[in-house]
N, C-alpha and C positions, 0 to 999 in steps of 0.2 A: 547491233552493228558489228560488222567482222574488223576487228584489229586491223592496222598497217604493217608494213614491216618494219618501222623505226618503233612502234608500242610493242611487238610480238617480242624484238629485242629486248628491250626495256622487261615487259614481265620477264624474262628468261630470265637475264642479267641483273645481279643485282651490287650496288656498290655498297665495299665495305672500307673500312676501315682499319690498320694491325699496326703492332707496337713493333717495330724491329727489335725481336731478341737475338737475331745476329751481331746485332752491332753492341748491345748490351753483355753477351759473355764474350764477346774481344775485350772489350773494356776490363770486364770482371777478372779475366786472365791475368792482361797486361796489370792492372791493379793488385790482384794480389803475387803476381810474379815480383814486383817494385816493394813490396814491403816485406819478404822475404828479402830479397838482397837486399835494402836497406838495412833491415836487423843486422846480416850478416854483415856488410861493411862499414857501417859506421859505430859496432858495441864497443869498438877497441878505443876511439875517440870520444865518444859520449864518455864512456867511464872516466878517461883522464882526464878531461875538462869540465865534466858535469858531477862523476861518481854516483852516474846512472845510465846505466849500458842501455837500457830503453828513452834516452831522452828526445833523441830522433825520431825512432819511431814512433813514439806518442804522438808527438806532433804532426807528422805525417799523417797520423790515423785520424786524426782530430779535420784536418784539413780537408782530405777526403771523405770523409763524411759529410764536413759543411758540403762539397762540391757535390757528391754523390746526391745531396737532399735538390740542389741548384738542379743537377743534370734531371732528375725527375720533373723536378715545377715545372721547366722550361719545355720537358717533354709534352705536359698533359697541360697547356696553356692552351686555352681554346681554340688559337689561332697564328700561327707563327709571325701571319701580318702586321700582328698588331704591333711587332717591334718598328714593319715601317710607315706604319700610319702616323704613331705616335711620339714612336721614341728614336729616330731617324737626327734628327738635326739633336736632339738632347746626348746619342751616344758619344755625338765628332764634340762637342762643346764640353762634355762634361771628361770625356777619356782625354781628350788633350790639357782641361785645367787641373785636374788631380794631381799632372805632373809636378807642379808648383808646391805639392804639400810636402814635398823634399828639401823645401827650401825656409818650413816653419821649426816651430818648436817640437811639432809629432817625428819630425825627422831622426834617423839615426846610422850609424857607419859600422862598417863590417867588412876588412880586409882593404881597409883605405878608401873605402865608397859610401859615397851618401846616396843608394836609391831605395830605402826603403823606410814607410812610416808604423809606428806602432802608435795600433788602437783597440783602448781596451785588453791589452797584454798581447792582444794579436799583433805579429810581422803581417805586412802589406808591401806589395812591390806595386805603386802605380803603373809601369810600364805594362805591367801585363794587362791590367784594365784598357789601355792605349792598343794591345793587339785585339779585343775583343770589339772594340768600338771601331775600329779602321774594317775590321768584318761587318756590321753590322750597316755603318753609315755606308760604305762605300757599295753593300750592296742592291741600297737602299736607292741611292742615286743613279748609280745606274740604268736600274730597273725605271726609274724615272723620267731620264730623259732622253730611255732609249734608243732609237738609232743617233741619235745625237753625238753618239759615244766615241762614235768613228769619223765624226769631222773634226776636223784642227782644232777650232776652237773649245768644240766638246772636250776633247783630251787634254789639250792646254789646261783648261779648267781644271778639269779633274785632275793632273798631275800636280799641281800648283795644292790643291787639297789635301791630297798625299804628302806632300813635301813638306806641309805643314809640322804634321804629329812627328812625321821623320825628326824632322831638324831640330823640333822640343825636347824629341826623346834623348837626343844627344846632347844637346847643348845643355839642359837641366839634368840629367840626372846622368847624365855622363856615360850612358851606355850605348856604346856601339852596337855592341852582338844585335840587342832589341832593335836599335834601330834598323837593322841590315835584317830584320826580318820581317819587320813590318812595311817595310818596302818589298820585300823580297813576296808578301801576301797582296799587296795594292798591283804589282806587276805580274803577276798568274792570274787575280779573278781580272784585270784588265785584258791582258793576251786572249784570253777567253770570249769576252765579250765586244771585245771591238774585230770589227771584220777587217781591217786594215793590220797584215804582218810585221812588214819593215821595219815600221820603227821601232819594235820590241826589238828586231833582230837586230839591227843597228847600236840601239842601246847597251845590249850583252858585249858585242865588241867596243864599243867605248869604254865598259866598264872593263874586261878583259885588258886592255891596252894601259887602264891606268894602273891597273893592279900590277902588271909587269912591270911600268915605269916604279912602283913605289920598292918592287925587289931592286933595277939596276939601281934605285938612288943610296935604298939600306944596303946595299953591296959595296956600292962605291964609297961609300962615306964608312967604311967599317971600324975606322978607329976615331972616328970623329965624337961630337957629344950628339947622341940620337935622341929623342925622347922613347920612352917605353915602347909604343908602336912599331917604330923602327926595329927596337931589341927583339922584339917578340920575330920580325922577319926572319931577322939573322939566327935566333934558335930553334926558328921553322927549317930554316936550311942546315942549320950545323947545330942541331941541338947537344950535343957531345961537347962542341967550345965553350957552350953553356951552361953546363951543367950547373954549375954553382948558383946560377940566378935563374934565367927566362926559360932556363933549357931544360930544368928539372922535373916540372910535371911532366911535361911529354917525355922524358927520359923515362921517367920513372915506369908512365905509361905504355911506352913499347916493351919494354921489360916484362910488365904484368902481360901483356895479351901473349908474348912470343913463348912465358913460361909455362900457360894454360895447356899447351898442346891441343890434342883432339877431343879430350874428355873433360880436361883438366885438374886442378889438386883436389874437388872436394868442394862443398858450399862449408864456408867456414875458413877456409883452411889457405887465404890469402895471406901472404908475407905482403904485400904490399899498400895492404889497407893498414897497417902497423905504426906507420907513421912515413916510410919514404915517400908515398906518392899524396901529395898536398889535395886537401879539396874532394878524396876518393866518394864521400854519398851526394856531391852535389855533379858537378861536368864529367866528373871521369869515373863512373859508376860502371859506367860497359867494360873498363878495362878494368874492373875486377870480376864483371860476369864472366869475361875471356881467362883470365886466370883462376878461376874457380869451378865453373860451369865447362871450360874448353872452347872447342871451335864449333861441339855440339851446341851449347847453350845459347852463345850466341843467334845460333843459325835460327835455330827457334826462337828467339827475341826477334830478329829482323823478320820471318817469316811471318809471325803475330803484325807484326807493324805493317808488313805488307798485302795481311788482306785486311785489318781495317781502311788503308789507304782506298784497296779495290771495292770495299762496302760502301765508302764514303761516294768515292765516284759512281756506283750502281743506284744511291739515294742520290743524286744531281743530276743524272741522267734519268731518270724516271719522276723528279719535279713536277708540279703541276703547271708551274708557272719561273718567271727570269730571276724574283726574287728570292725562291727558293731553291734553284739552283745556285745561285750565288753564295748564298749566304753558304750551303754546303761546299761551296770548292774554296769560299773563303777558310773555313775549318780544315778541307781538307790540305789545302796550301799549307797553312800554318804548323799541322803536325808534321807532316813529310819534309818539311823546310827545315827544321828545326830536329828532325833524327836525321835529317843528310848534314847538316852541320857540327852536330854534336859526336859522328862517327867518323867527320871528318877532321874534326881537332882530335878524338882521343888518339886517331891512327896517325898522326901527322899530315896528312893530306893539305890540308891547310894551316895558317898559323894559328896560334894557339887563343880563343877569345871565350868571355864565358859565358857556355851555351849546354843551357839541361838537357838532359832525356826526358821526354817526357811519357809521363804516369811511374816513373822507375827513379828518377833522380829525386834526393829530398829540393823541396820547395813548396811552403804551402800557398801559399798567390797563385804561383805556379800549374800547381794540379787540380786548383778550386775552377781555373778559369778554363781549364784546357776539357772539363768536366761538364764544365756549364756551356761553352760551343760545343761539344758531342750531343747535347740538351736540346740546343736549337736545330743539330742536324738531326736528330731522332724526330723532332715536331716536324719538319717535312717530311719526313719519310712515313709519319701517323698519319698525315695529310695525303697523302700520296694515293688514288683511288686504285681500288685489285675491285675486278669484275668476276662474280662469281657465280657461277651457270647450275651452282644445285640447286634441287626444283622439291 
């Protein structure tokens, strides 16, 4: 019997399956660019506090590794699904109670902060568990109750969900930054998937308006008693008045990038990693690639960052399915979120709050988790059928 035209296709065509090795030497890149400049900016610090010029980067190494093992399993897991078959309502329950483990005896402080626990000699930051699962459940649910998502009540809902892990993150373990990015991941894979505009657009001007009222208030109250918040404004605006307290990292900071020039001094060969600029291998790492590297090295750091961003989008747009695009724009939210903030604090742009680079700032939570979403977005993109017409 002669073929149809839908079998004729079919023998032709045949579906395969491929590992994105795109997305894997971005990564590789970006990973080993971040442990070179970690060596280089944190040996002068390690040595003085530790009297081990590698004791960062060990740790680093150690981390990325656990994540690197994470980003594979997650890659070659039979089925990307099965995070929302299964493990859907366990992500939201379980990345929102963890927050609590800051509040046990595993807990411990670090520049006047309780958010992170030690286990097993391992640093743990729950908060970052909290961005992986706000990816995971949210795009779980969605995908669930589909057009739903763009009725009132739908959204209501789901906002009300969001605002949950939001308001834990903050309230328990005191971190802003996290929480304004874990919001900032709930409001991109939602704009996305609800067909209704406004009220995101709406939203950015409420939040736009309060943000100006909180400069006229720390303006006006300038000799007043502010709490830290407040301060941090006023050294956002006159970091120079500041120097001595709120205004010194970013001081220090504009210093480093503006002495890099085009080339800049050299890998190694930072005065600023020495000790004036506070915190240099964790938030303010780019302002030692700009004073090190130049305005060349940078430019390369940001253009790496900006075709994994366009890879990530190229894997969410060729999805097989809403889950799986999701769960990719949720990764890809998270990373771009989180390099538009972090180069907006080291440059002054914004006020100063603490917000890593990611794959290039020490952090091991950090780079474990940010490893293991590129894992899940590689699994759709393994997923992802290429029709292939050799005969």
């Amino acid at each position: 019997m002669a073929m149809d035209a839908k079998q004729r296709v079919k023998a032709r065509f045949k579906k395969r399956y491929y590992f994105d090795f795109e997305l894997l030497t971005i990564v590789c890149f970006l990973l080993a660019f971040g442990l070179v400049m970690l060596l280089s900016t944190s040996n002068y610090e390690a040595t003085i506090t530790f009297h081990n010029p590698y004791y960062y980067f060990k740790k680093q190494v150690i981390s990325m590794a656990f994540g690197l093992v994470l980003f594979f399993i997650l890659t070659f897991t039979k089925d990307y699904h099965i995070l929302y078959k299964k493990f859907i309502l366990l992500s939201y329950v379980a990345s929102n109670a963890v927050l609590f483990l800051v509040k046990t005896s595993l807990a411990y402080s670090a520049n006047g902060a309780t958010r992170w626990i030690r286990i097993f000699g391992l640093s743990v930051q729950p908060s970052e568990l909290t961005k992986f699962g706000m990816i995971v459940f949210l795009a779980g649910f969605i995908s669930k109750i589909g057009k739903k998502i763009s009725t009132r009540n739908g959204l209501m809902l789901t906002s009300v969900l969001v605002l949950i892990p939001v308001f834990l993150v903050y309230k328990v373990t005191r971190n802003l930054s996290t929480a304004i990015i874990i919001a900032g991941i709930a409001y991109v894979m939602l704009f996305i998937a609800c067909e209704k505009k406004f009220p995101f657009i709406a939203l950015v001007v409420i939040v736009v308006v309060m943000a100006v009222g909180l400069v006229v208030y720390a303006k006006a109250n300038i000799n007043g008693n502010l709490d830290f918040r407040m301060l941090r404004i006023l050294a956002w605006l006159d970091p120079q008045a500041y120097a001595s307290t709120k205004g010194q990292q970013i001081l220090q900071s504009l210093y480093a990038i503006g002495s890099g020039g085009l080339f800049g001094k050299g890998l190694g060969e930072s005065v600023q990693k020495l000790g004036p600029l506070p915190e240099a291998q964790n938030d303010m790492i780019f302002a030692i690639i700009c004073e090190e590297l130049g305005f060349f090295g940078a430019a390369v750091v940001l253009i790496m960052f900006m075709i994994l961003i366009w890879r990530l989008k190229k894997i969410a747009d060729s999805a097989p399915d809403m889950f799986g695009a999701l769960l990719v724009i949720g990764v890809m939210a998270h990373i771009s979120i989180q390099v538009m903030l972090n180069l907006a604090v080291v440059t002054n742009t914004i006020p100063n709050t603490g917000i890593t680079l990611p794959f290039i700032s020490y952090g091991g939570s950090a780079i474990a988790i940010q490893l293991a979403e590129l894992g899940i977005a590689s699994n759709v993109a393994r997923f992802t059928p290429v029709y292939d017409d050799r005969r």
